[in-house]
N, C-alpha and C positions, 0 to 999 in steps of 0.2 A: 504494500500500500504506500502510495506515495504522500509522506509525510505534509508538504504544500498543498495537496488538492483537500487532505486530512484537514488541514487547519481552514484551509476556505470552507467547507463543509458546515463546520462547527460555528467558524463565524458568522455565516449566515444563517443558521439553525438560531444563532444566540438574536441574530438581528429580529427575526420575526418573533421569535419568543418576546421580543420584546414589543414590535408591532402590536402581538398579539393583547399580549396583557394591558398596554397604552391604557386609557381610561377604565379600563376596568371597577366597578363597583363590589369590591367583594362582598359587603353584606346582602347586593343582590343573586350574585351568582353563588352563594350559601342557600340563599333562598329556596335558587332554581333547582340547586342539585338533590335538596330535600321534595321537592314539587313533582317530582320524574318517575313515572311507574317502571321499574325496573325489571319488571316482569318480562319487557320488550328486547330485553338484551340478551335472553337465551337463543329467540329464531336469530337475533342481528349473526351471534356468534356463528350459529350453525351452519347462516348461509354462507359465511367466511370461510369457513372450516370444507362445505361443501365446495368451493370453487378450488381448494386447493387439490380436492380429488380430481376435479371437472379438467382441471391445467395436469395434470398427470397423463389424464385418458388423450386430453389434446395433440401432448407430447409424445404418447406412439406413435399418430399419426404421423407428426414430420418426421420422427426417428425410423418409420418404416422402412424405407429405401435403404437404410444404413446398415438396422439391424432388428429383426422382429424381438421387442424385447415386454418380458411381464408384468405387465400393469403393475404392482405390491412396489418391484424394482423402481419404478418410477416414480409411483408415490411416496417411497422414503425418500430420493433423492429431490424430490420437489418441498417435502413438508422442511428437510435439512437447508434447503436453498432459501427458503423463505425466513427461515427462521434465522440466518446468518445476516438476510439484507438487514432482519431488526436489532441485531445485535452488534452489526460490522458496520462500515463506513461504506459509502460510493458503491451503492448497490453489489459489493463485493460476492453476496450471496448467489448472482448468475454464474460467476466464475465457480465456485465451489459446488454448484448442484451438476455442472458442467463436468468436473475434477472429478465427484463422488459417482456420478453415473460411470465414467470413463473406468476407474478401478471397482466396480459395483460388477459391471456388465464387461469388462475387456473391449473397450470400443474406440476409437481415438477422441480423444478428448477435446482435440481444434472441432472433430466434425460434429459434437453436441451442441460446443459451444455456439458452430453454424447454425443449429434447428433453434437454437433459441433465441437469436436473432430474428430468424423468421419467425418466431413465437410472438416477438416484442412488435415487430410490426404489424403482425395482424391485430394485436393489442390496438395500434393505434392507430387501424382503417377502425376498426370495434367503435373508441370512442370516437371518434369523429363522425362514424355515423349516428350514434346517439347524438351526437354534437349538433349536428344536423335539423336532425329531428327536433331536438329542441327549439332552433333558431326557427326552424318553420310552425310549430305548432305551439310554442309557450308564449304566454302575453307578458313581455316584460314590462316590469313598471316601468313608469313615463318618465322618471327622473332616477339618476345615475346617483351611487351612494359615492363616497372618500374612498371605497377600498376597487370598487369593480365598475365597468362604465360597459353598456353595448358594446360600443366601437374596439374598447381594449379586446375583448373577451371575444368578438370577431375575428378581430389582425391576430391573437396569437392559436385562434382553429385555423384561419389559412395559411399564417405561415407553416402547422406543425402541418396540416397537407402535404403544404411542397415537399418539406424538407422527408417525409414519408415515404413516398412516394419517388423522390429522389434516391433514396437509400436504396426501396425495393428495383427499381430502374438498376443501380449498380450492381448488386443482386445478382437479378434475371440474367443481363451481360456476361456475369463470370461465369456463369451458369450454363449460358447457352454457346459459350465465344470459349472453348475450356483451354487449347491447343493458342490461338494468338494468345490468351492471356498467359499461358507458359513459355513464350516466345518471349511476351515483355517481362516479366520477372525475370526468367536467367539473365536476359540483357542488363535490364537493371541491381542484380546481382554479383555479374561481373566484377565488379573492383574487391569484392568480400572475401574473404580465406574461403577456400574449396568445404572448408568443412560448415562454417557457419553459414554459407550459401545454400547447401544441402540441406540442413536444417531446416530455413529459413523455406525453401522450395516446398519440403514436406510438410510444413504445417500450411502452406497455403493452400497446398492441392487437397491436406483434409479438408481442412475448411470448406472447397468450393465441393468437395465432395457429401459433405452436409446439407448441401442446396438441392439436392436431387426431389427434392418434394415441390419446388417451383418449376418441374415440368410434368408435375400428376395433376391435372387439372380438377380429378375429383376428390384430392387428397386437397388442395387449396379450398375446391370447397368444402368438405368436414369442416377444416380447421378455421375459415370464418365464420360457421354457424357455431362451431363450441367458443369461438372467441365474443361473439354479442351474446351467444348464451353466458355467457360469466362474468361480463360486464352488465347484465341486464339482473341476472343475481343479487350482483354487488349493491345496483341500485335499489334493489328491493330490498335488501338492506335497510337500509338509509331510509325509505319509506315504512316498514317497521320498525325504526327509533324515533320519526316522527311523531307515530300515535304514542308513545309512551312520552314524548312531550305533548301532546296534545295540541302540535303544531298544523293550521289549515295550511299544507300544502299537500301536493296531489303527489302521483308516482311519473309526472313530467317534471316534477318539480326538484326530485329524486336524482332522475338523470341528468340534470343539470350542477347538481352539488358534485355527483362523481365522478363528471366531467373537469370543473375547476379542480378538484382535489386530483385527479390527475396532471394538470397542467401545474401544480400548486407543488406533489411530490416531485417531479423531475428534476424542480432545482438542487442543486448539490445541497445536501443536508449534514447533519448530524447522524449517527446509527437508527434507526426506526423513524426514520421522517421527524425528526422532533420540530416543532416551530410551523418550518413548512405545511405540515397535515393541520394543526392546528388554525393556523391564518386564513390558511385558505377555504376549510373549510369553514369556518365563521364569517369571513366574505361571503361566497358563495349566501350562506342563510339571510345576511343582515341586506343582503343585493335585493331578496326576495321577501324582506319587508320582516324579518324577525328578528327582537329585539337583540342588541349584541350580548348584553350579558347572557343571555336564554339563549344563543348562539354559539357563543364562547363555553357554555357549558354544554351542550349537545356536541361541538366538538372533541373536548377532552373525552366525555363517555364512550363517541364513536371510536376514536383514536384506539383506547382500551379494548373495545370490543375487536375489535383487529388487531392489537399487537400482544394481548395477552393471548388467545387459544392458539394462535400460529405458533408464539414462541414456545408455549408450551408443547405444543404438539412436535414441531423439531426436537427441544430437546429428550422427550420421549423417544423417540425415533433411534436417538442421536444411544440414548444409553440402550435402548432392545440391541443396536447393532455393536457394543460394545466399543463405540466411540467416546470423546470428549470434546468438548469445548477447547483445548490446547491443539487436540488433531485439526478439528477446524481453522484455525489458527495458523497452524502449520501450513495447511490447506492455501488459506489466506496469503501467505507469505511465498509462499514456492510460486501460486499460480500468476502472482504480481511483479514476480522480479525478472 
């Protein structure tokens, strides 16, 4: 892990945390947290806990081409991956669930790490179609709050389009062009010592040998119907911790909040989204006309309800396979240097 990107993370994690709390009223938001039927946070947890099976099942699909591998395999190494992004820095947890499949299953570890790139992208045609959806069917209030405006929360769904779709475009290319693009890498290899050239060669060609599921046309589509399936989940979520606030907003109103909180996580954070989940999802609410304190506290609940049963469930996971948190670690360490 690189100690700079470590420290930016943190910074900006501490920045919003401090956004976050900005006026805060704590005798209100004591209020609120007393005020809250709790009741609502076992289905929140469950559907969390459920998507993390749902991205398991997902992940054979791109891992087919590679290697037909069994479901159980896949769901330890996804619940371990998740549970590292909340514990680790800079989403480090992709690299490790990548690392632990690869010695799990004997598979190459670049070409995991390929399916889960395409994993992350269809993540993010998933929420941009929600995205979508929202801008055409949700009646936004008439007037823009301090934290979120239309216009913002438009320019940054098109840009992450482009930049989307730009990726996958790169992608496809390696993909479909395999032999030129072997042509420009040794070329641009040349000046390297023969051996770290080599190296350098074979982790690429795994890689692109992990993209073989962007030319199964019906494998692409499984993989974006389980991907709106589990972002549609997520929001349902979020729509039953509403009624335990007893908040009038609808399940468009839903996908709108797990939309910003995805745009909201991306920024470089602290270990488990600190700050960032927080912020943005209290934007997102108060955008939509509810109070910040009563906002600011449906945040921190939600936050919980996501980063407790995951971590838990990794590090279950983590001791049945007679792992630790230092193996993790180690994990962390080899797969960043």
């Amino acid at each position: 892990m690189n100690k700079k990107n470590y420290w930016i993370g943190l910074a900006l994690s501490v920045l919003f945390l401090y956004l976050f709390m900005r006026n805060v009223d704590l005798g209100e938001l004591w209020r609120a947290f007393h005020s809250v039927n709790y009741f609502y946070t076992v289905p929140v947890m469950a559907t969390h806990l459920f998507t993390i099976w749902l991205r398991a099942v997902r992940w054979k699909t791109l891992l087919g081409p590679v290697k037909k591998i069994a479901l159980p395999g896949l769901f330890k190494a996804t619940a371990i991956g998740f549970m590292a992004n909340n514990l680790f820095p800079a989403r480090i947890g992709e690299l490790v669930r990548a690392f632990d499949l690869g010695e799990r299953e004997k598979i190459s570890k670049t070409a995991s790490l390929a399916t889960i790139v395409v994993e992350r992208l269809f993540d993010g045609f998933a929420v941009l179609l929600l995205f979508l959806m929202v801008i055409l069917f949700l009646p936004f209030p008439e007037q823009s709050t301090s934290l979120l405006s239309i216009r913002q929360i438009k320019t940054v769904g098109l840009l992450s389009l482009l930049f989307t779709l730009l990726v996958l475009t790169v992608l496809v290319l390696l993909r479909l062009h395999i032999r030129p693009v072997d042509r420009v890498v040794r070329w641009c290899l040349k000046p390297l010592p023969d051996r770290l050239a080599g190296r350098l060669q074979g982790l690429i060609a795994s890689f692109v040998s992990g993209l073989e599921v962007l030319q199964r046309k019906k494998d692409l589509f499984t993989t974006m119907a389980y991907s709106l399936l589990i972002w549609s989940i997520l929001s349902l979520g979020a729509y039953l911790l509403f009624a335990g606030f007893g908040f009038p907003l609808t399940l468009l109103d839903a996908f709108f909040v797990e939309v910003v909180l995805v745009f909201g996580v991306s920024i470089p954070s602290a270990p488990g989204f600190i700050g960032t989940f927080h912020w943005a999802c209290a934007a997102a609410l108060i955008f939509l006309g509810i109070e910040p304190n009563q906002a600011k506290t449906f945040s921190i609940i939600m936050w919980l309800c996501y980063f407790v049963p995951v971590t838990l469930l990794g590090l279950l996971v983590l001791w049945r396979e007679g792992l630790t948190l230092k193996t993790i670690q180690s994990e962390v360490r080899d797969t960043s240097e």
